[in-house]
N, C-alpha and C positions, 0 to 999 in steps of 0.2 A: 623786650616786651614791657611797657608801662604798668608802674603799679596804679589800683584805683581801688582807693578808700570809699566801701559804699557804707551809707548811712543806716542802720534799722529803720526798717518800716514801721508803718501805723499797722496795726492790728491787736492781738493779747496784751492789751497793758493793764488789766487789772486783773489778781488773781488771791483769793483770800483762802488762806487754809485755818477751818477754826477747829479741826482736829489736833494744831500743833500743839504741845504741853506750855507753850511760853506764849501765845494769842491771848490778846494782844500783845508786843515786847516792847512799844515806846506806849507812854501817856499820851494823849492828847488826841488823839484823831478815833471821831464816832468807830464803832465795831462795824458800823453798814459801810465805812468808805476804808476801813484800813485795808491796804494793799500789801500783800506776801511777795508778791515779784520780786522786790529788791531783798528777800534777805539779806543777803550778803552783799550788800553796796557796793557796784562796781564803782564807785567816786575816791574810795574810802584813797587808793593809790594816789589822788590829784593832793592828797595834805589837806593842809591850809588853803587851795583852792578848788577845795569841793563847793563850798557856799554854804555847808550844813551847820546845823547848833553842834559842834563837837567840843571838845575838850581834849587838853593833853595830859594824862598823869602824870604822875612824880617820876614815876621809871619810863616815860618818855612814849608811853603807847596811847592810841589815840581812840576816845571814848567817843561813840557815836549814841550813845544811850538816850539822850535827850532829844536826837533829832528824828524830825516827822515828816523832813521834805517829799521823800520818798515811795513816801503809807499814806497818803492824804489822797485816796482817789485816784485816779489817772495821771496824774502830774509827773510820777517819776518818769515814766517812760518820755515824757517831751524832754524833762531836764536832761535824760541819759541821753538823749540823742543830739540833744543841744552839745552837752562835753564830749559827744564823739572823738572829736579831732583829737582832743588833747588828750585822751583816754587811749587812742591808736599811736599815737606819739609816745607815750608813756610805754607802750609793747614791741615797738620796734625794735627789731635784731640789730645792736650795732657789731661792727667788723670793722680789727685793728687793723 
């Protein structure tokens, strides 16, 4: 049976929760367009090539705190589906 990598669809890309205690959690993107979807950044796994403002600490862990690719409106959902491939690559089961 062939594997097939399907892509997310277009639908629910923006969803703002301004009951959380940390709303908004980056600077920079109006309150009417910050996007909640991405809490937790499925890019963050791609490193260095996620394409976000991030930083690396001293102890080597990687600071998303400045970036707003994600919060800015509907955008993330294009970008997350843009890094699909490499994001299902990154989960793939390998076997010795």
């Amino acid at each position: 049976m062939e594997e097939q990598t399907t892509l997310p669809q277009e639908g629910a890309s923006f969803f703002s929760n301004r009951a959380c205690p940390y709303f908004p959690c980056h600077e920079g993107v109006d309150e009417q367009r910050f996007n909640c979807l991405f809490c937790y950044c499925p890019l963050y796994a791609l490193g260095t090539r996620c394409g976000g403002d991030y930083r690396y600490t001293p102890t080597g862990i990687k600071d998303c705190s400045a970036c707003t690719r994600l919060h800015d409106g509907d955008a993330g959902a294009r970008i997350v589906r843009e890094q699909f491939r490499a994001l299902a690559e990154l989960a793939k089961e390998t076997r010795a």
